[in-house]
SEKOLZA-114728 format. One line per 2 residues: for each residue x, y negated, z of N, C-alpha, C, CB. Coordinates in Angstrom, 2 decimals, decimal comma. Glycine has a CB too. Layout:
BEGIN
X/Y/Z/X/Y/Z/X/Y/Z/X/Y/Z; ...
//
This chain:
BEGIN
21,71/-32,38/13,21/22,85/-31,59/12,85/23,86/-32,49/12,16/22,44/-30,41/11,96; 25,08/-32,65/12,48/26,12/-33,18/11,75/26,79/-32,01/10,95/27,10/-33,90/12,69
27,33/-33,04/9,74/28,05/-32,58/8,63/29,43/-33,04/9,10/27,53/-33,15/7,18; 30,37/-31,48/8,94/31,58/-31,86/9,33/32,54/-32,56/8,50/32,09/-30,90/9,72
32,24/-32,21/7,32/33,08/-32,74/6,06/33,41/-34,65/6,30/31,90/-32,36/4,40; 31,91/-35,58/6,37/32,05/-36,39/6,33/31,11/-37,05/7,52/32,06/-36,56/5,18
30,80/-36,65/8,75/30,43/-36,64/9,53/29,43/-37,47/9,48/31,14/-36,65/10,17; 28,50/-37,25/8,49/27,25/-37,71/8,64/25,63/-36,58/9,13/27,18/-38,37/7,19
24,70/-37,53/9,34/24,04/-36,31/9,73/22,88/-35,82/8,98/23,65/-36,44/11,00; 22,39/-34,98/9,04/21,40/-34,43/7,70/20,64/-33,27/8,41/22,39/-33,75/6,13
19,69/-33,20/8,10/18,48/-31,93/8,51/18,51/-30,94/7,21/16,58/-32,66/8,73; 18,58/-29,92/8,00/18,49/-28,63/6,70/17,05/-27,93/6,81/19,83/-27,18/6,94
16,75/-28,00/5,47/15,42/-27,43/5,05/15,30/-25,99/5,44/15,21/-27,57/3,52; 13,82/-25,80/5,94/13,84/-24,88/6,13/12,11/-24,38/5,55/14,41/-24,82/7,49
11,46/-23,35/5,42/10,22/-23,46/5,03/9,09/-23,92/5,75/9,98/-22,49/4,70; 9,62/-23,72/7,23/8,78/-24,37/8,18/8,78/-26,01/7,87/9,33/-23,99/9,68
9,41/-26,91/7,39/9,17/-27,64/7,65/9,28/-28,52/5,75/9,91/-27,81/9,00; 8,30/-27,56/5,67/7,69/-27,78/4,09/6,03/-28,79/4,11/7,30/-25,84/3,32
5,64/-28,63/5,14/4,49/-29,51/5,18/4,02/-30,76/6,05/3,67/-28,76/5,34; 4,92/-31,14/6,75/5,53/-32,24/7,78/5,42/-33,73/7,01/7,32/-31,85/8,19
5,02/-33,87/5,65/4,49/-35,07/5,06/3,23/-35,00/3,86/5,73/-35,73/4,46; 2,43/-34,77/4,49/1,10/-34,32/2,95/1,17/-36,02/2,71/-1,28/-33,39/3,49
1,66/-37,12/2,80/1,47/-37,99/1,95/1,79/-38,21/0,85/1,63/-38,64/2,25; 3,00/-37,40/0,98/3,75/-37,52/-0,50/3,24/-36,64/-1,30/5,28/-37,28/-0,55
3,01/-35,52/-1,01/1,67/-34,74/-2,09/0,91/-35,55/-2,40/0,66/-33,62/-1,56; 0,39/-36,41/-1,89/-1,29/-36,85/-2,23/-1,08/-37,36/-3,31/-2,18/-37,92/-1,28
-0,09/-38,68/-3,45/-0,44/-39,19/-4,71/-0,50/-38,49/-6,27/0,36/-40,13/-4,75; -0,02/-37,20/-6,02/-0,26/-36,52/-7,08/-1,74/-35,58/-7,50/0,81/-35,79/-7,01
-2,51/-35,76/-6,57/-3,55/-35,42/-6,58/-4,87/-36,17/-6,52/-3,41/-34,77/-5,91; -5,00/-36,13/-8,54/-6,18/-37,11/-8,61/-7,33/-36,36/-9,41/-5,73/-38,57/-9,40
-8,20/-37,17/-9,80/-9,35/-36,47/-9,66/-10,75/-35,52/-8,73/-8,95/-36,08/-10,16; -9,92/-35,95/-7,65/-10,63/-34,83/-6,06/-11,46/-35,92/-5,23/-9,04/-34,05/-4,62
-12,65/-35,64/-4,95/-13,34/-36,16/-4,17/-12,77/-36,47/-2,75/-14,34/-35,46/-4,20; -13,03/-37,20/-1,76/-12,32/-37,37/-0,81/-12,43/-36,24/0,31/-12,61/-38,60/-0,41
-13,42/-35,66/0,40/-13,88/-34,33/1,24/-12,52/-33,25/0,50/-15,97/-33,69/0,78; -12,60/-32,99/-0,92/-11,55/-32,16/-1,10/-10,32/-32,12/-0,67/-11,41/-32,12/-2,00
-9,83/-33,78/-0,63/-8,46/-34,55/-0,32/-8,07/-33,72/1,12/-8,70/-36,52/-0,07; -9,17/-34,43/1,87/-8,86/-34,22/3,64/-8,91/-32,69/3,76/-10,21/-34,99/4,87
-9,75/-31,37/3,25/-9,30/-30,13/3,18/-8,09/-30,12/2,77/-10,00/-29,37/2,49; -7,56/-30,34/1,50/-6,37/-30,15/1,18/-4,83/-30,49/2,05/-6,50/-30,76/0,13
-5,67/-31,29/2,56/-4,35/-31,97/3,71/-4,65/-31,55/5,02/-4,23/-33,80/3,86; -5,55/-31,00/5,49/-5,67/-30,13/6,62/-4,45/-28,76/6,36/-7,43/-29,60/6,68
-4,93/-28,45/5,13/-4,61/-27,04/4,58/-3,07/-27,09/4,55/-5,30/-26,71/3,00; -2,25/-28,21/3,93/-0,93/-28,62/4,56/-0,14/-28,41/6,09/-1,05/-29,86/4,43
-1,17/-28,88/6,61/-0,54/-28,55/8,34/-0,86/-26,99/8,85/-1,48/-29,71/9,67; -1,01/-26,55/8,27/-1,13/-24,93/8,61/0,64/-24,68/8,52/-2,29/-23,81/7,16
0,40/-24,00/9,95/2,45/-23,67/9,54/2,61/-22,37/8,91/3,72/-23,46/11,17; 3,90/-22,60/8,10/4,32/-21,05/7,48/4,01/-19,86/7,93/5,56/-20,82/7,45
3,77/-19,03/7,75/3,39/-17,74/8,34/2,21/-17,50/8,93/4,17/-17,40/9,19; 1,44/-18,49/9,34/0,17/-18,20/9,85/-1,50/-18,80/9,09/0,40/-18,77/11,29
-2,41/-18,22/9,57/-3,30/-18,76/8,95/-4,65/-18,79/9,77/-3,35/-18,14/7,75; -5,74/-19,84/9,12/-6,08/-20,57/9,87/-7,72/-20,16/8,67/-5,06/-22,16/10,17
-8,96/-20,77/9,51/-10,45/-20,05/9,09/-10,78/-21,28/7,95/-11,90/-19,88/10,66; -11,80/-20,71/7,24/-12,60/-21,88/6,32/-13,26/-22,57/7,38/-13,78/-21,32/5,08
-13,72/-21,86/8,96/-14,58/-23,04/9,56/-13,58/-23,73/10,23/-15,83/-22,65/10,56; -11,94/-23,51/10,68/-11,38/-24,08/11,45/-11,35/-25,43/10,51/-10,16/-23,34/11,98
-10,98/-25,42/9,29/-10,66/-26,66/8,45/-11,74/-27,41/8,24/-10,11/-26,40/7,15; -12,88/-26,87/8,29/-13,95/-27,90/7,58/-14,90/-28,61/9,60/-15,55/-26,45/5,96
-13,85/-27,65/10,19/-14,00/-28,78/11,51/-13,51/-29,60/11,52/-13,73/-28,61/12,65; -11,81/-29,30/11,47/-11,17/-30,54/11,61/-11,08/-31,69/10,31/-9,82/-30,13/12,02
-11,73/-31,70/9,24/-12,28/-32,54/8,26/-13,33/-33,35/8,74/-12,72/-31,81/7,18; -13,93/-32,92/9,64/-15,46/-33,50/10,83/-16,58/-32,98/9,94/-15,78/-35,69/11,14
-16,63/-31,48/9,32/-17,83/-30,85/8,71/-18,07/-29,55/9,28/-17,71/-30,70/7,23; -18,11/-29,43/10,37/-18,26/-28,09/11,06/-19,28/-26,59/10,40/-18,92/-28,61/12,48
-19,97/-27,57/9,75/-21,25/-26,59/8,94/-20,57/-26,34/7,09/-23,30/-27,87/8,91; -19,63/-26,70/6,98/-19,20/-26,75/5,37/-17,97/-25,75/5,15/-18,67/-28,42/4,85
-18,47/-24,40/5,84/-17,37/-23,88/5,32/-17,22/-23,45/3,71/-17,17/-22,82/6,12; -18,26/-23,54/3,10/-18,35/-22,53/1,49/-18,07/-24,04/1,13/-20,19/-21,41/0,69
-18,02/-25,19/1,13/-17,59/-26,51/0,63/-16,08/-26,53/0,92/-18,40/-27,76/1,34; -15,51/-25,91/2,08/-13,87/-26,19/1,86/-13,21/-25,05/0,85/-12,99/-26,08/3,47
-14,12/-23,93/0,81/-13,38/-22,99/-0,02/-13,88/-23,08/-1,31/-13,43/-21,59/0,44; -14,75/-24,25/-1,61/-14,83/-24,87/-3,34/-13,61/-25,64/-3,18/-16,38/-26,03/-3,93
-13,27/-26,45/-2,30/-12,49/-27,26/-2,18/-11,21/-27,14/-2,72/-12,49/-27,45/-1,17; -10,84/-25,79/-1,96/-9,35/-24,77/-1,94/-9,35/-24,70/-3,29/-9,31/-23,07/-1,14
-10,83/-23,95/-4,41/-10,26/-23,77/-5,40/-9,78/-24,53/-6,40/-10,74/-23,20/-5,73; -9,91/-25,82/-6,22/-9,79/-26,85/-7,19/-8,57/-27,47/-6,63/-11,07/-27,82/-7,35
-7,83/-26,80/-5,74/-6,17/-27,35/-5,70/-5,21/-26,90/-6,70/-5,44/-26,93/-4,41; -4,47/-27,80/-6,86/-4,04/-27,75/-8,41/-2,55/-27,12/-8,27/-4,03/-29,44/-9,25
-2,29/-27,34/-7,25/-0,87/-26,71/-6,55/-0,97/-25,64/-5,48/-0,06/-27,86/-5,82; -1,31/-24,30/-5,71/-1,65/-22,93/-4,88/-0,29/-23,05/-3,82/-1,69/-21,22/-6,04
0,64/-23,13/-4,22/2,15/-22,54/-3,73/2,64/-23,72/-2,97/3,34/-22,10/-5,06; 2,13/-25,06/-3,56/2,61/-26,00/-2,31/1,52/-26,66/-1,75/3,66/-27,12/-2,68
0,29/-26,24/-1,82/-0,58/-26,77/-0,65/-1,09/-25,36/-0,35/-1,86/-28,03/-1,03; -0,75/-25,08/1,08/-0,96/-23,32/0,65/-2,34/-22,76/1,25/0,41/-22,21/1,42
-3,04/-22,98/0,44/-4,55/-22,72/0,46/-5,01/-20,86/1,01/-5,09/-23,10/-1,41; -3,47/-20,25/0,32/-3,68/-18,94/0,40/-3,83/-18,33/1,86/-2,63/-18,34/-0,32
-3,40/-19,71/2,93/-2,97/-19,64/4,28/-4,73/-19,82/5,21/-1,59/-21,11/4,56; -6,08/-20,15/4,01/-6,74/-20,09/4,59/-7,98/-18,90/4,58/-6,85/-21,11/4,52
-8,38/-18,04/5,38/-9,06/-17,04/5,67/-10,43/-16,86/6,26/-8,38/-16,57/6,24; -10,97/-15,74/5,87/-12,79/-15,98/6,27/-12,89/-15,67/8,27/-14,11/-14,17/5,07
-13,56/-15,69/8,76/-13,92/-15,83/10,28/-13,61/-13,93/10,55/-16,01/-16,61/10,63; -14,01/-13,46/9,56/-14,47/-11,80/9,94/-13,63/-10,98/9,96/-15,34/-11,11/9,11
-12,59/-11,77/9,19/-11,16/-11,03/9,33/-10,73/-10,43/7,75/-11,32/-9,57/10,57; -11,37/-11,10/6,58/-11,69/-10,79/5,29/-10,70/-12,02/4,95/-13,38/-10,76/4,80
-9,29/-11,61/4,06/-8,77/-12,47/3,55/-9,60/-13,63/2,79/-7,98/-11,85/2,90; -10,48/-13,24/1,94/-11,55/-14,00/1,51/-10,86/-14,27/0,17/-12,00/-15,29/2,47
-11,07/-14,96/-1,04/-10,89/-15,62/-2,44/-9,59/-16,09/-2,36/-11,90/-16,82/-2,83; -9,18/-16,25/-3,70/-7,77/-17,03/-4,10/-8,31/-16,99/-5,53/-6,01/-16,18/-3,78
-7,58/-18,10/-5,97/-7,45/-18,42/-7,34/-6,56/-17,17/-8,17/-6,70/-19,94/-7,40; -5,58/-16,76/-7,62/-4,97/-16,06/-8,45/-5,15/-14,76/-7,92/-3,69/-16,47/-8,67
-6,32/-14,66/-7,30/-6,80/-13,14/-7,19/-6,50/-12,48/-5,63/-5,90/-12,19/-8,41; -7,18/-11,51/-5,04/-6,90/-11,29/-3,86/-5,95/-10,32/-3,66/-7,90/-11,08/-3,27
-5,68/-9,88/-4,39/-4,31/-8,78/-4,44/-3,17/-9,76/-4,22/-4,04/-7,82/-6,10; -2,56/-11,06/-4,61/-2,09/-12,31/-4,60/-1,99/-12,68/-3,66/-2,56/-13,08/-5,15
-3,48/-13,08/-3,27/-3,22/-13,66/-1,15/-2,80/-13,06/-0,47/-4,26/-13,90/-0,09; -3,32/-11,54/-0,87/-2,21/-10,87/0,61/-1,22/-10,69/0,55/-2,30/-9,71/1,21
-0,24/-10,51/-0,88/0,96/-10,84/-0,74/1,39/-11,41/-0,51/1,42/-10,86/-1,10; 1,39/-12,48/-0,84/1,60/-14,12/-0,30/1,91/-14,17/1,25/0,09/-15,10/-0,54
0,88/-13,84/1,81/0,89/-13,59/3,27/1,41/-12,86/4,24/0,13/-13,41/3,51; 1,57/-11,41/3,28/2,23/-10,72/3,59/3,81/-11,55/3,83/2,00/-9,69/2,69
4,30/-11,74/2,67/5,38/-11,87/1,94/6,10/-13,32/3,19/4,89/-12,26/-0,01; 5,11/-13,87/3,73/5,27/-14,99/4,97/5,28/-14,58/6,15/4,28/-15,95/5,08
4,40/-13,41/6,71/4,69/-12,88/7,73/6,22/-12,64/8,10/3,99/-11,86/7,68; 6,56/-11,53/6,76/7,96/-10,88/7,06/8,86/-12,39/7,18/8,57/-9,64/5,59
8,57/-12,97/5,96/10,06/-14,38/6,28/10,07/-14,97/7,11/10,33/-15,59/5,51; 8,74/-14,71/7,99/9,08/-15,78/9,20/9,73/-14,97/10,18/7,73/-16,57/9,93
9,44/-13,54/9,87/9,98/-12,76/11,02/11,31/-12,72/11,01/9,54/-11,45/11,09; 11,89/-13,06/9,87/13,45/-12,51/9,57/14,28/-14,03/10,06/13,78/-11,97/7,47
13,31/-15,14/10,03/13,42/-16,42/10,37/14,02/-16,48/11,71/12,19/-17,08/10,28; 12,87/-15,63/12,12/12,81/-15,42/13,98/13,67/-14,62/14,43/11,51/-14,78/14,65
14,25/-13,44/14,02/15,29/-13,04/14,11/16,66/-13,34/14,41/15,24/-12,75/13,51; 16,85/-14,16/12,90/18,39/-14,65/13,05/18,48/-16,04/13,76/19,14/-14,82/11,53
17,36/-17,10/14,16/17,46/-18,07/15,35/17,83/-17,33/16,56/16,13/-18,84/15,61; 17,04/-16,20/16,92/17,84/-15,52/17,98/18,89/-14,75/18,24/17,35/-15,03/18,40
19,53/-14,55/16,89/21,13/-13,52/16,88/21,76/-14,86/16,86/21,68/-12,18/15,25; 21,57/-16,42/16,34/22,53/-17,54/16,41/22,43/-18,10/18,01/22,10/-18,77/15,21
21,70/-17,63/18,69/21,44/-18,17/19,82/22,41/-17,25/20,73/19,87/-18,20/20,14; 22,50/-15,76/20,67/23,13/-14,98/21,21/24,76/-15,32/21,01/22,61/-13,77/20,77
25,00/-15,99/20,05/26,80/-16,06/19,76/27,35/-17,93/19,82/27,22/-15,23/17,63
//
C-alpha cells in the first residue's frame, strides 16, 4: 500500500497479522523449558478468530501423546492476550481451562469470532466500490 502524502510505502496493521513473527516475542520469554517455548510459538500461528486442539499443538511440537503437557504449558504463559493461548481448545468440543477463568475464554473467542466477521464484511463492501 502506498502513502499518498509522501509516497512511501507502509503495511497497515491489522489483527490478523499480529502473529506473523513469534521471534520477537521469544526473547521476552524466560524461564520456560524448551517444550513450553515451541507450544507457545505454535500457539502464535493460530490465526485470529479461530482455534485450534491441545492435540493439534502438541503434534506439531513432535509430541503427539502430550496433550495435558501443552495445556501446563499454556498455563505458564506469561502474556494470555498476546500469545493467545485462549485460541487453544479440548478435542470434544469443551473450551477447556484459561488462566483467567472460563467465562474469559469464551469471551475472548467469542469477542474474535464477531471481529473477524465485521473484518470480513467490510473487505467485501471495499471490494464492491
Amino acid at each position: 500500500m502506498r502513502n499518498k502524502r509522501n509516497n512511501t510505502s507502509f503495511k497497515r496493521f491489522t489483527p490478523l497479522e499480529t502473529t506473523e513473527q513469534p521471534e520477537k516475542i521469544k526473547r521476552f520469554l524466560t524461564g520456560l523449558t524448551d517444550f513450553q517455548l515451541r507450544v507457545l510459538e505454535e500457539t502464535l500461528k493460530i490465526p485470529f478468530g479461530k482455534v485450534r486442539t491441545y492435540s493439534w499443538i502438541a503434534s506439531r511440537v513432535g509430541s503427539p501423546d502430550a496433550m495435558r503437557a501443552v495445556g501446563s504449558a499454556l498455563r505458564k504463559n506469561p502474556y494470555p492476550l498476546l500469545i493467545p493461548c485462549h485460541r487453544v481448545v479440548r478435542a470434544e468440543g469443551d473450551i477447556g481451562r484459561y488462566s483467567r477463568g472460563k467465562a474469559v475464554k469464551k469471551k475472548l473467542l467469542e469477542f474474535e469470532k464477531r471481529l473477524k466477521y465485521i473484518f470480513c464484511l467490510n473487505r467485501k463492501k471495499a471490494l464492491l466500490y
